[in-house]
C-alpha positions as CSV (number, residue, x, y, z in Angstrom):
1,X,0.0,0.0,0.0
2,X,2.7,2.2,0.8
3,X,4.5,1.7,-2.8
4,X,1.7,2.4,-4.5
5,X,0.9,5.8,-2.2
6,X,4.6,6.6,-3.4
7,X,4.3,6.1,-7.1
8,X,0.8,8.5,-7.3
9,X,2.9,10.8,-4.5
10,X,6.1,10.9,-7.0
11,X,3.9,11.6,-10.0
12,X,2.6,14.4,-8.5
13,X,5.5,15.9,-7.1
14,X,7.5,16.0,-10.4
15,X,5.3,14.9,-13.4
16,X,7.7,15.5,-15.9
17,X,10.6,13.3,-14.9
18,X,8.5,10.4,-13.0
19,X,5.3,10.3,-15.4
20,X,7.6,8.8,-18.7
21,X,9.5,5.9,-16.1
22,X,6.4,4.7,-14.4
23,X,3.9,4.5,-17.5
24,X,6.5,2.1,-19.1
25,X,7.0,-0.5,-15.9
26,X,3.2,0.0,-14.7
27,X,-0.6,-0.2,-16.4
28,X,-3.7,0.5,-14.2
29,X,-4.2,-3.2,-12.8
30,X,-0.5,-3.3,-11.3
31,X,-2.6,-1.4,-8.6
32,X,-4.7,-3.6,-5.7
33,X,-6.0,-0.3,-4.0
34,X,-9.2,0.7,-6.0
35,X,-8.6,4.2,-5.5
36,X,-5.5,4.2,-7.0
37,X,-6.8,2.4,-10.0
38,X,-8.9,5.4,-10.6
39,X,-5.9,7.8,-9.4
40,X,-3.5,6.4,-11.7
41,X,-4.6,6.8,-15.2
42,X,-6.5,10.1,-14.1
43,X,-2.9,11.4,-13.8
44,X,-1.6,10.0,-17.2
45,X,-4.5,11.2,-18.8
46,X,-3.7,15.4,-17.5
47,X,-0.2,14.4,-18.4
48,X,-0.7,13.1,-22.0
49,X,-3.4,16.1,-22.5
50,X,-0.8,18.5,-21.5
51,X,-2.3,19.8,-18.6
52,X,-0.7,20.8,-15.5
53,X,-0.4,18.2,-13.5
54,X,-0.7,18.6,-9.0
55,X,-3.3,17.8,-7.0
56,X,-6.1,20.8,-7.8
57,X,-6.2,19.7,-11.4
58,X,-6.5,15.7,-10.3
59,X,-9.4,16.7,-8.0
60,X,-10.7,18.4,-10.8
61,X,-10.8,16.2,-13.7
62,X,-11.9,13.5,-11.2
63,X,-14.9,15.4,-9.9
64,X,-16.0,16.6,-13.9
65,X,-15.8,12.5,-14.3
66,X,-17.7,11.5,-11.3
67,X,-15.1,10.0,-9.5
68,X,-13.9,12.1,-6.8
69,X,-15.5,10.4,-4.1
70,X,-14.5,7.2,-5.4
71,X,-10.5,8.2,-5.4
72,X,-10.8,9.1,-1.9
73,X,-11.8,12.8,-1.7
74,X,-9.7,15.8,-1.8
75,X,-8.4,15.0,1.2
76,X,-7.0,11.9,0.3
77,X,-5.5,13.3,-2.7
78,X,-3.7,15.6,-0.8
79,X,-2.1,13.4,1.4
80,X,-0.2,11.8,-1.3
81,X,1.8,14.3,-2.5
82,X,2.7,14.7,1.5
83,X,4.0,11.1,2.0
84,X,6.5,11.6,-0.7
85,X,9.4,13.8,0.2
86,X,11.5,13.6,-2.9
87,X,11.7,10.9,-6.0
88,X,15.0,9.1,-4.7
89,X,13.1,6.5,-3.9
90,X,11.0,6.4,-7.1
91,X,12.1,2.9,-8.6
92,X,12.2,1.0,-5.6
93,X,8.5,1.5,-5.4
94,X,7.5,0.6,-9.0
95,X,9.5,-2.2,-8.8
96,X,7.5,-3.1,-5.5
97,X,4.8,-2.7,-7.2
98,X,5.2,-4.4,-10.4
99,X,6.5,-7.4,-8.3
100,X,3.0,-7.4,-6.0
101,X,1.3,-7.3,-9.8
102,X,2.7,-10.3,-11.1
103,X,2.5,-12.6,-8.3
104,X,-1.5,-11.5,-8.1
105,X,-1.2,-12.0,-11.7
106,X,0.5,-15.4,-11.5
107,X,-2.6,-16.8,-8.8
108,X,-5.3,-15.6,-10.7
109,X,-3.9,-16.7,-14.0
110,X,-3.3,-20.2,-12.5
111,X,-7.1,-20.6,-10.9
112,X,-8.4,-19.9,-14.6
113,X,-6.5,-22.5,-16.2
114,X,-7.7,-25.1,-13.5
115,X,-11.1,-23.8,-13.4
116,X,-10.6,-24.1,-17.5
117,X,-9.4,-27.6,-17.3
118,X,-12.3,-29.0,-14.8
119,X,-14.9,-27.4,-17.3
120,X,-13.9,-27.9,-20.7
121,X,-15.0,-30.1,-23.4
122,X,-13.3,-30.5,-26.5
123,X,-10.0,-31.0,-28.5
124,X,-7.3,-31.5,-26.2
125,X,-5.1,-29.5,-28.2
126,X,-7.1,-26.3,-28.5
127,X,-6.8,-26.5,-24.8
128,X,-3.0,-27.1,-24.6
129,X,-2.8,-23.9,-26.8
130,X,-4.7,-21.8,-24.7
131,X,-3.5,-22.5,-21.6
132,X,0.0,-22.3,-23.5
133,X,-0.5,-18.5,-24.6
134,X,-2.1,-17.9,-21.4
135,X,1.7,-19.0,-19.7
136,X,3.5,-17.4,-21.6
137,X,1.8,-13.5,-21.4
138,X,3.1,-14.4,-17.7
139,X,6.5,-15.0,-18.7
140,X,6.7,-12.2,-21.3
141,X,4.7,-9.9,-19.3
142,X,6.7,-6.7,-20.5
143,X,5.5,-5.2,-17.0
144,X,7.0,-8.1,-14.8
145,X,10.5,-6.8,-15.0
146,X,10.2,-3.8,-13.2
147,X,13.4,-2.2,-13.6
148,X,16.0,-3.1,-15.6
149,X,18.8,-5.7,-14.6
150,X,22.1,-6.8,-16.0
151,X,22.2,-10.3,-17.7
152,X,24.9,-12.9,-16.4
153,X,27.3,-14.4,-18.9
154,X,26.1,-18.1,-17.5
155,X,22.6,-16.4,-18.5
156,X,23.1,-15.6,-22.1
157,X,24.6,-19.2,-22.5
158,X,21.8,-20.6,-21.1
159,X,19.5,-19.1,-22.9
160,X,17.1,-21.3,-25.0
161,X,17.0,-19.1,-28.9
162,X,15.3,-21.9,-30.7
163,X,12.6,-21.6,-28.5
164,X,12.2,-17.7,-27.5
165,X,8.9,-16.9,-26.2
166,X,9.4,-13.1,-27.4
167,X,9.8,-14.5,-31.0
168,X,6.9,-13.3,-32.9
169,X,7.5,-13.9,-36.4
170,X,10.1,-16.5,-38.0
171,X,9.3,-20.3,-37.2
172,X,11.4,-23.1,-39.1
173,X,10.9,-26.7,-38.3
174,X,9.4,-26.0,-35.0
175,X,12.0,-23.6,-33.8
176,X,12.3,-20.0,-33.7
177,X,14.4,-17.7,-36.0
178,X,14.0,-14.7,-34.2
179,X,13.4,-12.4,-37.4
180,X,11.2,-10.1,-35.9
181,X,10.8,-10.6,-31.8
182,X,8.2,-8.7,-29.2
183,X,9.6,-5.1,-28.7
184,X,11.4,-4.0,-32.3
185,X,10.5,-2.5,-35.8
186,X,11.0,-3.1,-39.1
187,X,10.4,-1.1,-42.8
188,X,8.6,-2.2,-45.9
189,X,10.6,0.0,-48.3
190,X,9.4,0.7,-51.6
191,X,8.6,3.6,-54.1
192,X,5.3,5.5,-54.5
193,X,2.5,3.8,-56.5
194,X,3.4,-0.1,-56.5
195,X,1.5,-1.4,-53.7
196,X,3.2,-1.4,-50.2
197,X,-0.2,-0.6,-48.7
198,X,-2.1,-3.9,-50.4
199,X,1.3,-5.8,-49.8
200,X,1.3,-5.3,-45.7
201,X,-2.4,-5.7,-45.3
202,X,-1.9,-9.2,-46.8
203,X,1.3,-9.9,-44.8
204,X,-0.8,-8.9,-41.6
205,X,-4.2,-11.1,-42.8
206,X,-1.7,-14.0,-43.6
207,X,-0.5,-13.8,-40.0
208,X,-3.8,-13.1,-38.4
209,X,-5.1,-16.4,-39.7
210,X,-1.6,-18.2,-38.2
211,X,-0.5,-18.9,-42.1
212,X,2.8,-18.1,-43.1
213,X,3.3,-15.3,-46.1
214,X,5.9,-17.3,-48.6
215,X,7.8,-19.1,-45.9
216,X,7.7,-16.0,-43.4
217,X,5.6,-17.8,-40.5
218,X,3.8,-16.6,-37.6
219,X,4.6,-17.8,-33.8
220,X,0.4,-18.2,-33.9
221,X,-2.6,-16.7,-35.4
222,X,-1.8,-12.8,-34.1
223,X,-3.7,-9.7,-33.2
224,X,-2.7,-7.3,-36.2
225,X,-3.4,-3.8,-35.7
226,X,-3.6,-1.5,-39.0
227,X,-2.8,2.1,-38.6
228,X,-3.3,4.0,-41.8
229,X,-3.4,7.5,-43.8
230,X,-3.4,7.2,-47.3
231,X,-6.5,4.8,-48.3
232,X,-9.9,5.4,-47.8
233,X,-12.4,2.8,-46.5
234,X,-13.0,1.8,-50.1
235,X,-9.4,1.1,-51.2
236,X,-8.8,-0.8,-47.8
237,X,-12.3,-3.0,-49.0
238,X,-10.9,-3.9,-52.7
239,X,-7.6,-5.0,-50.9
240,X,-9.4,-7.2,-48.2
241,X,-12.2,-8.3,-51.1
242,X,-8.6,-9.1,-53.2
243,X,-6.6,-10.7,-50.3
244,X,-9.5,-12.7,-48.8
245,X,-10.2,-14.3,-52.4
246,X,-6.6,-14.8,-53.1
247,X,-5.6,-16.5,-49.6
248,X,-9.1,-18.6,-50.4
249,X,-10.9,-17.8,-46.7
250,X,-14.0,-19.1,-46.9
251,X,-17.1,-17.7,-44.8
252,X,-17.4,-21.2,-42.5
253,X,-13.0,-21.4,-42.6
254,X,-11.3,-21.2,-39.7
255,X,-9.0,-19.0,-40.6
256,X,-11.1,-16.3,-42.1
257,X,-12.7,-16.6,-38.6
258,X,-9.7,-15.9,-37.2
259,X,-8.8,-13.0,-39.3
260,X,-12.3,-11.2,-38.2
261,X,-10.9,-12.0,-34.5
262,X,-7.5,-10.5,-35.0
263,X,-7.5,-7.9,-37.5
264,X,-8.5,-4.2,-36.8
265,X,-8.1,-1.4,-39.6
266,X,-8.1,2.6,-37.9
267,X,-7.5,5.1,-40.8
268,X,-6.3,8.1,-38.9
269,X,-5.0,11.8,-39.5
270,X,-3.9,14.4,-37.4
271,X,-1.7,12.7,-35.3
272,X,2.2,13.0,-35.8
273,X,5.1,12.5,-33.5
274,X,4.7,12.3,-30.3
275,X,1.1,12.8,-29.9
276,X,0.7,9.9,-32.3
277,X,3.3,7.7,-30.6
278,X,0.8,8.3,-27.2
279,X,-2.2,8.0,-28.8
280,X,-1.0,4.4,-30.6
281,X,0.3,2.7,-27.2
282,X,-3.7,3.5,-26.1
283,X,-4.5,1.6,-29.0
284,X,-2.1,-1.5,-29.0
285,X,-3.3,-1.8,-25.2
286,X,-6.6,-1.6,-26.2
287,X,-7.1,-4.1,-28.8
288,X,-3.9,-6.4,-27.5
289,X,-2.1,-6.3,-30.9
290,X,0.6,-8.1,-30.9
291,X,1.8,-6.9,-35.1
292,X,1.1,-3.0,-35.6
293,X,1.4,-2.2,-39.3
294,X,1.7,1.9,-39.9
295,X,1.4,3.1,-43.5
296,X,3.1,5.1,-44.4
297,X,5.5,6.4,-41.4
298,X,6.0,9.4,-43.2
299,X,2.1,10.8,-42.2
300,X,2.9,10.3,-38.8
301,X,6.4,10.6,-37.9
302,X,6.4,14.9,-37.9
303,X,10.3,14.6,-38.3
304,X,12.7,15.7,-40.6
305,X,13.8,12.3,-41.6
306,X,17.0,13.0,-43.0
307,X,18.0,14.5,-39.9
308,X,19.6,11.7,-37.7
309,X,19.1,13.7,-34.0
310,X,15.5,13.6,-35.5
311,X,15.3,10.1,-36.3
312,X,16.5,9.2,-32.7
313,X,13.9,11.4,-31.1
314,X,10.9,9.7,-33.1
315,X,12.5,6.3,-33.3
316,X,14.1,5.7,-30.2
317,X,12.5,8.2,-27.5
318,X,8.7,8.5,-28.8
319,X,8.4,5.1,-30.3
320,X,10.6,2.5,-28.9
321,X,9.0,3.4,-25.3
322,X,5.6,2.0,-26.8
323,X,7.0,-1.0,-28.6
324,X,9.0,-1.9,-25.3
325,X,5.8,-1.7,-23.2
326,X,3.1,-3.2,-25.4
327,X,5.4,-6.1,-26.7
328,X,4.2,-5.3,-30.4
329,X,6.4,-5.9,-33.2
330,X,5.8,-2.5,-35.6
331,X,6.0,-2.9,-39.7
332,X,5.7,0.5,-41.2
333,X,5.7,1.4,-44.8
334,X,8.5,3.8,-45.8
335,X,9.0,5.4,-49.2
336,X,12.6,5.5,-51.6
337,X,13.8,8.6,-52.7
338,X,12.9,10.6,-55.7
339,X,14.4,8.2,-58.5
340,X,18.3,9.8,-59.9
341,X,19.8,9.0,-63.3
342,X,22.7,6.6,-62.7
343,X,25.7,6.2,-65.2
344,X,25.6,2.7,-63.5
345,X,29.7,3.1,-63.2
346,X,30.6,0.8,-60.5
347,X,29.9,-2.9,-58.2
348,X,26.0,-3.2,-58.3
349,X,24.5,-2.7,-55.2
350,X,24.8,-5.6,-52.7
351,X,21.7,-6.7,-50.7
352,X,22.9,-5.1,-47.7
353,X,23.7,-1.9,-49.7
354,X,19.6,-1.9,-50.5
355,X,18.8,-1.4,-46.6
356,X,20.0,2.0,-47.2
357,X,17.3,2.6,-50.0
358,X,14.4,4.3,-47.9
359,X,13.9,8.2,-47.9
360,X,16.0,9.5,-44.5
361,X,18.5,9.2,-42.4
362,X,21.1,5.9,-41.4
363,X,19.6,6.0,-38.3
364,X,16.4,4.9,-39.9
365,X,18.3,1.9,-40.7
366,X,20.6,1.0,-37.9
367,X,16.8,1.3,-35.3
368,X,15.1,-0.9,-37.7
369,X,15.6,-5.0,-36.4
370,X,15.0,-5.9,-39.9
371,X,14.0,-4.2,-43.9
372,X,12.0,-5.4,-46.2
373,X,12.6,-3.5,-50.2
374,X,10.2,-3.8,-52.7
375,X,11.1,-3.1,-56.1
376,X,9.6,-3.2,-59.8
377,X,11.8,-5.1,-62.0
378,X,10.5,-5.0,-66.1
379,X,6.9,-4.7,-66.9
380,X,5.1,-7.3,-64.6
381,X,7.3,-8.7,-61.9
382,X,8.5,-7.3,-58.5
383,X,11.4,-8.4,-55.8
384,X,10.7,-8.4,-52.1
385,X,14.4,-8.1,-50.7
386,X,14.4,-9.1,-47.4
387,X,17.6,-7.1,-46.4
388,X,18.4,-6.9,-43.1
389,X,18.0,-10.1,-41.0
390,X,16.4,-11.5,-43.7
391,X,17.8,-15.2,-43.6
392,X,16.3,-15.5,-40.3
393,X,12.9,-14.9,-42.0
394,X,13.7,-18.7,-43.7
395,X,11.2,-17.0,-47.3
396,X,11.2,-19.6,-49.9
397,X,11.0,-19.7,-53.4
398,X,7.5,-22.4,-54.7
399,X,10.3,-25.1,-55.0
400,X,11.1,-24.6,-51.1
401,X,14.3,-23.4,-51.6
402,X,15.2,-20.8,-49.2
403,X,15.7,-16.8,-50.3
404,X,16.1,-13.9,-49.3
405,X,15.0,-12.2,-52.7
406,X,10.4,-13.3,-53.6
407,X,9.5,-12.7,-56.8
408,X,6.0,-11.4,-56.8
409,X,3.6,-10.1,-58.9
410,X,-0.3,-8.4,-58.5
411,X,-3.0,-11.0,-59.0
412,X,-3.3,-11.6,-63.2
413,X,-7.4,-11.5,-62.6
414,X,-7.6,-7.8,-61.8
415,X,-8.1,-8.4,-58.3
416,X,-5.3,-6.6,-55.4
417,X,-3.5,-9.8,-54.3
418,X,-0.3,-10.6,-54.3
419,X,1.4,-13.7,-56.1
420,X,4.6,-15.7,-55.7
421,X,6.1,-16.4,-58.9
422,X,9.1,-18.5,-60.3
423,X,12.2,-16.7,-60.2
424,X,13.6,-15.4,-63.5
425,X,16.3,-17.2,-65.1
426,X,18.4,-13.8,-65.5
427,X,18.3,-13.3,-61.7
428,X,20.3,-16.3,-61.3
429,X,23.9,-16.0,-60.2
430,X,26.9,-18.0,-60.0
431,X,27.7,-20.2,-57.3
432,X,30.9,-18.1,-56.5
433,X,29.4,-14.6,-57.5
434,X,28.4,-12.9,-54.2
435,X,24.3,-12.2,-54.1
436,X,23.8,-8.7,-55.6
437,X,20.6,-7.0,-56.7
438,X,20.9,-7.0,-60.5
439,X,18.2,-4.9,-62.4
440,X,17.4,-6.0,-66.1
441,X,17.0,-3.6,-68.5
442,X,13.4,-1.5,-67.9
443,X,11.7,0.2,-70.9
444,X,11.0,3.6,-70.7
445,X,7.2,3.2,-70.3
446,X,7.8,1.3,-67.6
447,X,10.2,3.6,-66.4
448,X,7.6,6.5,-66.6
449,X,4.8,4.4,-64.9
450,X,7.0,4.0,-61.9
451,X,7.9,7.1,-61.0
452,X,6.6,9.3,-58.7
453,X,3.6,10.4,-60.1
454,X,1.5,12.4,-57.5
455,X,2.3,15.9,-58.8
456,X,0.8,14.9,-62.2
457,X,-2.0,12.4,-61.3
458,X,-3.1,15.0,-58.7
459,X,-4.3,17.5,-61.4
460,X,-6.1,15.0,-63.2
461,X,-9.8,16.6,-62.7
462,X,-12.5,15.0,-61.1
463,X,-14.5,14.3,-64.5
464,X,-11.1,12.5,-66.0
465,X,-9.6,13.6,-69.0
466,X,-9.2,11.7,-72.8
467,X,-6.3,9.8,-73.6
468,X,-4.9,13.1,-76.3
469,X,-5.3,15.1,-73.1
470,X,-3.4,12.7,-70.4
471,X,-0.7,12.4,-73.1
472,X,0.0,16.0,-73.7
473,X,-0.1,16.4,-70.1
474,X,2.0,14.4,-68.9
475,X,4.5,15.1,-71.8
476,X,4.1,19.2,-70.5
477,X,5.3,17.6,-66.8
478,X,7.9,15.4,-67.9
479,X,9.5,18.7,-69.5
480,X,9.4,20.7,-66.1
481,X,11.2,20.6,-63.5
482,X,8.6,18.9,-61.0
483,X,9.6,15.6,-62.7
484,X,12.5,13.6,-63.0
485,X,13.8,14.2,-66.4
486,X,13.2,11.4,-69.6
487,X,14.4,13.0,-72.6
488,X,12.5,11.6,-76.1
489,X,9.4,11.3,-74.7
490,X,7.7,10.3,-78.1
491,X,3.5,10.5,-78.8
492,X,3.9,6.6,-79.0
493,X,6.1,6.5,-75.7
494,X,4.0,8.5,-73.4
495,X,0.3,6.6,-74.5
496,X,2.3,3.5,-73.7
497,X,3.6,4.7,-70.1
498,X,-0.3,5.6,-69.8
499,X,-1.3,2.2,-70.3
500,X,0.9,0.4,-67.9
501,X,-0.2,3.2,-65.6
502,X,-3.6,1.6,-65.9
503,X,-1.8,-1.9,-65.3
504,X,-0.4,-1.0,-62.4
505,X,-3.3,1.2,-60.9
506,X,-1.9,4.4,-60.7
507,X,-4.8,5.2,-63.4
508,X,-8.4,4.1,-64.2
509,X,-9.8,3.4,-67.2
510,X,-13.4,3.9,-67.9
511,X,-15.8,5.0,-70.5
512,X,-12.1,6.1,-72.6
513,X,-11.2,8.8,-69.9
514,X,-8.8,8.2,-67.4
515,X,-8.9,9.2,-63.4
516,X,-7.1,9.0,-60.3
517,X,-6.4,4.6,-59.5
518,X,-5.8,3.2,-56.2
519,X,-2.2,3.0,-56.0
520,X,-2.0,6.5,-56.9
C-alpha cells in the first residue's frame, strides 16, 4: 500500500521526470487499492493532455468525471503528495509494485487454467494452446520486469534461442528464427505507387489467420493492428475483397474466422510525433495487438527524416518506449527517394547496400531490427528483398528453396492480391558470385509508370480527362522541373507509359477517360 501511495505521491510531485518511467513499468491493474486504480490513469491522462499536473487539477478532472468520491476525496488526494518527500526512492516503489502485480497475476492466472481444465470439453489441443498462450503473457509480461537488470554471462549461454517466447514472427521446423521478436520494428521500403499498402495488409491477414506469407511464419494466429493514412475505406475493402479471395478464406473457414478476430483497420489523420506515438500505445493496449502495421511512417512521424538527432527522437524516444511496453512488433511502410539518373559506373548494389534505400537518415536503418525493399523489375514482376536479417525470416521460393529475394507479382485476374512467382532465369547467379541486386533492363514506359507520379495524377480533374489530353499532359510535366527528367518522350512512348499506368493502378480506365487509380 505504501509503494503504491509513493508512485501516485512521486507523480505528482515531479510529473515531468517520474510520469515517462512509471507509464512504461506500470498499467492501471498493477494497482490492488481501488482508489489508486482510478488515481492512476487520471494522472496520465492530464499528463498526456498537457495539462498541468498537481493535486487541484487531479481533483478536478476527477470530480467533472464523477469519480472524486471514489478516489478518496480531496483530502486523500492531498495526502499523497505529502508522503512523498523527494523521487529518490522512485524505482524502488514501482518495482515493488510491479512485483506485488505479477505474483496476483500469477494466482489468478493459475485458478483460470484449473477452473478451465475442470470445465472444458473439447480437442485436447485447443486446450494445450490456450492454456499455453495464457503462460507465456506471464513470462513475457513486458511489466513483470520492473526495472532493468544486468544479464549474467552463465545467462546468455543458457538461454534457449530456438525456443524464445518473445519470438513473434520466424518459425522453421518448430524452432524460432527470431526475425522479428516482441519489442522491435521493421520497414517495408518501396517507391510511391506499387502497392506497399495492399502488400502489408496481406502480410498482416496472412499472420492473423496463423499462415505463413511465402515461408515467413507466424509464432500463432496474431492480433494485427492497422494504422493507416493514405487509403480510404473503399481502397482498404478492394484489398481485403482481393486478399481474402486470393488467400481462399471461406465464410465457414477457420482461418477467415480468425482474421475477423485478429484484424482491426483505424485510418487516422492528425496525429504526428509524439502525440501519435501516445495515442498508438492507447490503442495497441486496447485491442492487445501483438503486429502494428503503420502506413506510411511518413504521415505520422512529424520529423525531418533525413536529420539523424530527428530520427532518434521519433524512433528511439517517442516510439521504442511503446514497442518496449506493449510487446508489439511495428511494420511500417517507408518510401525511396525521388528516382536519380545513374551512369551505372561501378559494383552493383549488394543486398545489404539496398537497406539503405528508404527516404532519411542511417539512423532509420541502424533502429530498424530488420528491412523489407520492394522493387519493380520490367513490366510485370517485382522483388521483395528481405535485407536486413532477412535469412532469419527462412522466405522460400515455390520449389522450397530458401531466399532472401520473392519474386512477386499483382494478381493476373484484376483483383489486389499478391502472387509468388518463379524466379527469372536472368536473376540467377553464379555459385561463387556474391548475391547482388541486378536490375534488367526496364523500358522507358515502364520507367515513366514507376515514378513518382503524384504531382501529375493529382491535377487529373474529377471528371477524367481523354487519352490526347493525359498524353500531352503528362508530356508538358515530364519537360518541367517537378519531374524527373526522360528525354525523347515520343507520342507513341507516353500513350504506352499511360497504359501500364492503368496496369499498375496508378490510373483508371473507364468510358475512354482516365482518373485518379488506387495505387496513386
Amino acid at each position: 500500500m505504501e509503494c503504491e501511495q509513493g508512485v501516485l505521491g512521486c507523480m505528482l510531485l515531479a510529473p515531468a521526470v517520474s510520469i515517462p518511467l512509471i507509464r512504461e513499468k506500470l498499467v492501471r491493474q498493477a494497482f490492488y487499492d481501488v482508489r489508486h486504480q482510478i488515481i492512476f490513469p487520471a494522472l496520465l491522462k492530464l499528463y498526456d493532455d498537457l495539462q498541468g499536473v498537481d493535486v487541484i487539477t487531479l481533483q478536478r478532472a476527477l470530480r467533472d468525471a464523477g469519480k472524486l468520491d471514489d478516489a478518496g476525496g480531496l483530502e486523500y488526494l492531498a495526502s499523497l503528495e505529502s508522503l512523498v518527500p523527494s523521487t529518490s526512492n522512485l524505482s524502488y516503489y514501482v518495482a515493488t509494485v510491479a512485483e506485488k502485480h505479477r505474483l496476483r497475476s500469477i494466482v489468478q492466472t493459475c485458478v483460470d487454467v484449473v477452473g478451465r481444465v475442470y470445465d472444458y470439453h473439447g480437442p485436447i489441443e485447443d486446450l494445450l494452446f490456450s492454456v499455453h498462450s495464457d503462460l507465456a503473457k506471464l513470462i513475457d509480461d513486458p511489466q513483470a520486469s520492473g526495472i532493468s537488470e544486468a544479464t549474467g554471462w552463465q545467462e546468455l549461454l543458457d538461454f534457449d534461442t530456438e525456443h524464445d517466447m518473445n519470438n513473434i514472427i520466424g518459425v522453421k521446423d518448430g524452432k524460432t528464427t527470431r526475425y522479428l521478436c516482441r519489442g522491435h520494428g521493421a520497414w517495408l521500403i518501396g517507391p510511391s505507387g506499387v502497392g506497399k499498402s495492399s502488400l502489408m495488409l496481406q502480410l498482416g491477414i496472412s499472420f492473423a489467420a496463423g499462415r505463413d506469407a511465402w515461408g515467413v511464419a507466424p509464432m500463432r494466429p496474431l492480433r494485427v493492428l492497422i494504422v493507416q493514412a493514405e487509403n480510404d475505406k473503399g481502397d482498404i475493402a478492394e484489398m481485403a475483397k482481393g486478399i481474402e479471395s486470393g488467400l481462399k478464406l471461406g465464410p465457414f473457414d477457420k482461418a477467415s474466422e480468425l482474421v475477423a478476430q485478429n484484424v482491426k483497420v483505424l485510418s487516422v489523420s492528425g496525429l504526428i510525433g509524439q502525440r501519435f506515438c501516445q495515442w498508438l500505445r492507447k490503442e495497441i493496449i486496447a485491442f492487445r495487438a501483438e503486429v502494428v502495421l503503420v502506413d506510411p511512417l511518413l504521415s505520422f512521424a512529424g520529423i525531418n527524416v533525413g536529420m539523424n538527432d530527428q530520427a532518434t527522437l521519433f524512433c528511439r524516444v517517442w516510439l521504442d518506449p511503446v514497442l518496449r511496453e506493449t510487446g508489439a512488433v511495428l511494420i511500417s511502410a517507408h518510401h525511396t527517394g525521388k528516382p536519380v539518373r545513374s551512369d551505372h559506373r561501378g559494383p552493383a548494389p549488394t543486398i545489404y547496400d539496398q537497406a539503405y534505400a528508404g527516404l532519411g537518415a542511417s539512423e532509420l536503418v541502424n533502429w530498424a531490427r530488420a528491412i523489407m525493399i520492394l522493387q519493380p523489375v520490367g513490366d510485370t514482376a517485382f522483388k521483395l528483398v528481405l535485407s536486413k536479417r532477412g535469412k532469419r525470416a527462412w522466405a522460400q521460393h515455390p520449389n522450397g528453396e530458401f531466399t532472401q529475394t520473392l519474386w512477386l507479382r499483382h494478381a493476373v485476374n484484376g483483383a489486389i492480391f499478391w502472387e509468388q512467382i518463379e524466379p527469372p532465369v536472368e536473376a540467377e547467379k553464379p555459385a561463387n558470385e556474391p548475391e547482388k541486386l541486378r536490375e534488367p533492363k526496364v523500358s522507358k514506359p515502364v520507367r515513366i509508370a514507376t515514378m513518382n507520379l503524384h504531382d501529375f495524377i493529382s491535377a487529373i480533374p474529377a471528371d477524367g480527362e481523354g487519352l490526347r489530353a493525359i498524353t500531352r499532359r503528362l508530356g508538358n510535366w515530364l519537360a518541367s522541373d517537378k519531374s524527373p527528367k526522360v528525354t525523347d518522350a515520343s507520342e507513341g512512348t507516353l500513350r504506352a507509359a499511360v497504359a501500364k499506368m492503368v496496369e499498375n493502378r496508378k490510373l483508371a480506365k473507364a468510358d475512354d477517360l482516365y482518373r485518379r487509380g488506387p495505387n496513386a
